[in-house]
C-alpha positions in Angstrom: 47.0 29.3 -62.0 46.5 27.6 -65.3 43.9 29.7 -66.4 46.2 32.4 -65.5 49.2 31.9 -67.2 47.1 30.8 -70.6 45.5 34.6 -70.2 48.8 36.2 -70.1 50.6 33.9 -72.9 47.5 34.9 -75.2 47.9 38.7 -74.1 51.8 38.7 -74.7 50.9 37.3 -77.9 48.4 40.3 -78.8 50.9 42.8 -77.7 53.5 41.2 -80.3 51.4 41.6 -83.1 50.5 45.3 -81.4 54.7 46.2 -81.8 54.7 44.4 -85.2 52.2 46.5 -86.0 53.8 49.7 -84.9 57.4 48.7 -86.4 55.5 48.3 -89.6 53.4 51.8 -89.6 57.2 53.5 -88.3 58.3 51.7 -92.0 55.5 53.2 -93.5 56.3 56.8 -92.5 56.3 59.3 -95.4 59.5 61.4 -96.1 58.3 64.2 -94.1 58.3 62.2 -91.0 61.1 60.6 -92.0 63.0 63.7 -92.2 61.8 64.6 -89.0 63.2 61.1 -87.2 66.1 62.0 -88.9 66.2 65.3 -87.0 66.6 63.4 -83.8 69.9 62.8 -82.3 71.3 59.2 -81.7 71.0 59.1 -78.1 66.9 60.1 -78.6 66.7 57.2 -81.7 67.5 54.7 -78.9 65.7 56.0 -76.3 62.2 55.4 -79.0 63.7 52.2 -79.9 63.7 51.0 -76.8 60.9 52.4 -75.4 58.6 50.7 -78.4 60.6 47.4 -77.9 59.8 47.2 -74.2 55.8 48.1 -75.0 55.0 43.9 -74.9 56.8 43.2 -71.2 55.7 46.4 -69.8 52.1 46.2 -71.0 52.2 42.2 -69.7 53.1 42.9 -66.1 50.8 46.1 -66.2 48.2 43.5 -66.7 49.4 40.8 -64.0 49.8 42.8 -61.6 46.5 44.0 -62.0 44.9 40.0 -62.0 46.8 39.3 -59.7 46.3 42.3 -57.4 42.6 43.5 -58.2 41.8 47.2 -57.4 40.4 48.3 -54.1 36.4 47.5 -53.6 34.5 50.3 -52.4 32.9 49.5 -49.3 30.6 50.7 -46.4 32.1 51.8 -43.0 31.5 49.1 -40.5 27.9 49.5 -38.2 29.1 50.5 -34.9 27.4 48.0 -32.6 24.2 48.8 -31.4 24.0 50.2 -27.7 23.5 48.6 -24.3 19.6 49.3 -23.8 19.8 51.7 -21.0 17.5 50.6 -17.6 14.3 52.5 -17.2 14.7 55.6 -15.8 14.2 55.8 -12.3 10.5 56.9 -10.3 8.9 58.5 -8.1 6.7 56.1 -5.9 3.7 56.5 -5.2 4.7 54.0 -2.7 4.3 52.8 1.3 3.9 50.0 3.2 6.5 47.6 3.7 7.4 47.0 0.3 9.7 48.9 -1.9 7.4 48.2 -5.1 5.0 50.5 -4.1 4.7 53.4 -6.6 3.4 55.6 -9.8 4.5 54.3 -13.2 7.7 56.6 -14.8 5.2 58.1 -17.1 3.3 59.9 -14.4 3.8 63.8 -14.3 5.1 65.2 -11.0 3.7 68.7 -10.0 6.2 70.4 -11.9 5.8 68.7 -15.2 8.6 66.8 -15.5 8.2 62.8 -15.8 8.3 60.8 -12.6 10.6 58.4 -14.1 13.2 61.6 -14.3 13.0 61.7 -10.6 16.4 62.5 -9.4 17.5 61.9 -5.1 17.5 65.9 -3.8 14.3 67.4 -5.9 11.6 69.1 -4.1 8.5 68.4 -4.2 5.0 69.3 -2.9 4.1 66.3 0.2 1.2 66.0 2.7 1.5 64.4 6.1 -1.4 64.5 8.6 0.2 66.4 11.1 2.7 68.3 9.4 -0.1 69.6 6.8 1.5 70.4 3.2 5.0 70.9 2.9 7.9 70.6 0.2 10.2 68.1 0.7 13.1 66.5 -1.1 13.2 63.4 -2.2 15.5 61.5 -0.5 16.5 58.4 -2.4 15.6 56.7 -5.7 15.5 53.1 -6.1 15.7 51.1 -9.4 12.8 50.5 -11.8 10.5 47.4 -11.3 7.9 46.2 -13.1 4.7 45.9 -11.3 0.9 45.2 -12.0 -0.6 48.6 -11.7 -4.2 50.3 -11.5 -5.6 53.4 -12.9 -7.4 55.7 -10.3 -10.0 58.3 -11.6 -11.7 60.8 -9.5 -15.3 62.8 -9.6 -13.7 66.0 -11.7 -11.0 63.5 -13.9 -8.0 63.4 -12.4 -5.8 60.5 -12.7 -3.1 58.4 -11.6 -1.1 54.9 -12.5 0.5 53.5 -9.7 1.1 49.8 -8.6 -1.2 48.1 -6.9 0.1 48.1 -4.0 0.4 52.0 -3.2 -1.2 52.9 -0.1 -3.7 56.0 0.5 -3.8 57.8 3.3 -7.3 58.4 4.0 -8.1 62.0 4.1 -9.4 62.2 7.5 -6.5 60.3 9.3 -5.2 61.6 12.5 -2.0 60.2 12.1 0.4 59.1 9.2 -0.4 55.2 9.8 -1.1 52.0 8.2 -4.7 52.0 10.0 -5.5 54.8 8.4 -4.5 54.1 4.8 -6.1 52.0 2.1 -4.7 49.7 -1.2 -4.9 51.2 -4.9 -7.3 48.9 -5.8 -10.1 49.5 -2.7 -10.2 53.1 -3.4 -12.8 53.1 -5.5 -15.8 55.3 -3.4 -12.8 56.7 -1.1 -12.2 60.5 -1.4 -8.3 61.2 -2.3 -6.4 64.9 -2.2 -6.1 66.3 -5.3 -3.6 69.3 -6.8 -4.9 71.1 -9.7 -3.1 74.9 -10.3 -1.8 75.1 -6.8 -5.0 74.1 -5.2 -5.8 71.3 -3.4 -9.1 69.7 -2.9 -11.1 66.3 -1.9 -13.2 64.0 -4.0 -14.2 60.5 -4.6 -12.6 58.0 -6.8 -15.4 56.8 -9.0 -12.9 54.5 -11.2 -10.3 52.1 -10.7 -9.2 49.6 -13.5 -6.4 47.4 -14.3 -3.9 49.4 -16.2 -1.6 45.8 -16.3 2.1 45.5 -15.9 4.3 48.9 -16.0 7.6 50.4 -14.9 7.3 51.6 -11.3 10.4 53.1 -9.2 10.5 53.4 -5.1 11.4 56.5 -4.1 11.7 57.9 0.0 9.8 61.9 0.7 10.2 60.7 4.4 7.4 59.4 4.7 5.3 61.5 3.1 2.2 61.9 0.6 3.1 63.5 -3.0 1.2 64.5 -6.2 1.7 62.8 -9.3 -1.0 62.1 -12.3 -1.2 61.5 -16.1 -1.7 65.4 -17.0 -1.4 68.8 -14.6 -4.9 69.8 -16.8 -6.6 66.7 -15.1 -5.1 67.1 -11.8 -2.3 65.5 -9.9 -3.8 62.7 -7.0 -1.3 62.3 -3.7 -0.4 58.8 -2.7 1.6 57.9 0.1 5.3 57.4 -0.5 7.0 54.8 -0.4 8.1 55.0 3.4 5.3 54.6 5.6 5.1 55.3 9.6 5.0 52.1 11.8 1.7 51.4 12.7 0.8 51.8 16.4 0.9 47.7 16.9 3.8 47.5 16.0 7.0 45.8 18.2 9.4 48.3 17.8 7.0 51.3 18.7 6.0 49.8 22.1 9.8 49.1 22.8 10.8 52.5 21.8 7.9 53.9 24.1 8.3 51.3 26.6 11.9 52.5 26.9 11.0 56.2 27.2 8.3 55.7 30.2 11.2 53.3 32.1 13.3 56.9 31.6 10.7 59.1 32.6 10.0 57.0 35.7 13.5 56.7 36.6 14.1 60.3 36.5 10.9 61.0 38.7 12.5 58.3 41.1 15.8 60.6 40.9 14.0 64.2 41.6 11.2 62.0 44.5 14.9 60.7 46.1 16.6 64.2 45.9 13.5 65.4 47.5 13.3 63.3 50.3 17.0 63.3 51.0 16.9 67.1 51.4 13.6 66.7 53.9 15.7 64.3 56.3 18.7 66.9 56.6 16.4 69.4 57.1 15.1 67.3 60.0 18.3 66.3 61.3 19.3 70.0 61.6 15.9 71.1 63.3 16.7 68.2 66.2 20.1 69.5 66.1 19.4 73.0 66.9 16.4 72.1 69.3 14.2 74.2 67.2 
């Protein structure tokens, strides 16, 4: 504040000698300006006197206001703050067993072109089930992504697919949908696989499988079904089972659920052998009746 008020003493002081100086050019005015002050009324001869007397204060607080209140600094408009990272976006699995990790990576092609991590619950797809043959199915749900160590499968004409490791094939000569009958990503190698290349669909070998390390992989549910996915639709798309697979023939449940349906079958045998029988006795009964 010292500083301050020594800057505007010193200014007031220049801006005293500034109206001395003006007074003293006004007294140094030739006649023709003279006569032309003259010209001016009373009222207006006040209205300059006062206006050049005031020049000192008016100029000073002009100039404090302006220390004292400094003029707007241009600035930047604030950075908006960056956005939430969005989750992967979800997969297609090339899933099955009892896991849900069991899948292709998002940046598999599905047969139609679009990414498998743009998989969306309700699309149809082409799927292959041993005794349903090929079909197309929607897809039913759509989990979450999850990172998973994956493989890369390559067959005898170059198709390929990234899946985790623990996608199941069904072998191509399975009678049934089954665990039994299905192999690991990474023991295909030597194992033929169905492949979809322009609407056809074929059987070869796998003559490579290598680590393709950890990727994005997200569960999805055909019903149970094989579906087509690979890195390119020129290369060909491989099927791998999905992520729900059928129980196998060992297991608990199934032998309850067929257990249950031989106690029904024998119980309505039981029923119609009863039925039977009952009717032979009346018939009986009435023959001794009659004496016939």
């Amino acid at each position: 504040m010292l500083g301050l008020g020594r800057n505007l003493y010193a200014s007031g002081a220049d801006y005293n000698a500034l109206y001395e100086q003006v007074t003293a050019l006004i007294g140094d005015l030739d006649a023709a300006s003279m006569e032309e002050l003259q010209g001016l009324t009373n009222e207006q001869l006040a209205n300059l006197a006062d206006l050049v007397s005031g020049l000192p204060e008016q100029i000073a607080q002009e100039l404090a206001a302006l220390l004292v209140t400094p003029p707007p600094v241009a600035t930047e408009p604030p950075t908006p703050p960056a956005p939430t990272p969005a989750p992967p976006p979800p997969s297609s699995g090339g899933g099955g067993g009892d896991g849900t990790d069991s899948c292709v990576t998002v940046f598999m092609r599905m047969s139609d072109g679009t990414l498998a991590g743009e998989l969306q619950a309700g699309d149809v797809h082409p799927c292959l089930d041993p005794a349903e043959g090929p079909t197309e199915q929607p897809a039913r749900w759509v989990g979450a992504a999850v990172m998973r160590p994956c493989v890369r499968l390559v067959t005898d004409s170059g198709a390929t697919l990234v899946c985790s490791t623990t996608t199941p094939f069904t072998h191509v000569d399975a009678p049934a949908d089954l665990p039994e009958y299905s192999s690991l990503a990474p023991d295909m190698l030597g194992r033929e696989v169905v492949v979809l290349r322009r609407g056809i669909r074929f059987v070869e070998p796998v003559v490579n499988v290598h680590d393709a390390g950890m990727q994005w992989v997200v569960p999805a549910d055909f019903g149970g079904r094989s579906f087509p996915a690979g890195e390119s639709a020129e290369a060909g798309f491989i099927y791998s089972h999905n992520m729900q697979k059928a129980p196998s023939l060992g297991n608990d449940a199934l032998l309850m659920s067929m257990a249950s349906s031989l106690a029904s079958i024998a119980e309505t045998n039981s029923a119609m052998a009863a039925s039977e029988t009952t009717g032979s006795l009346l018939a009986l009964s009435e023959s001794t009746r009659t004496g016939r």
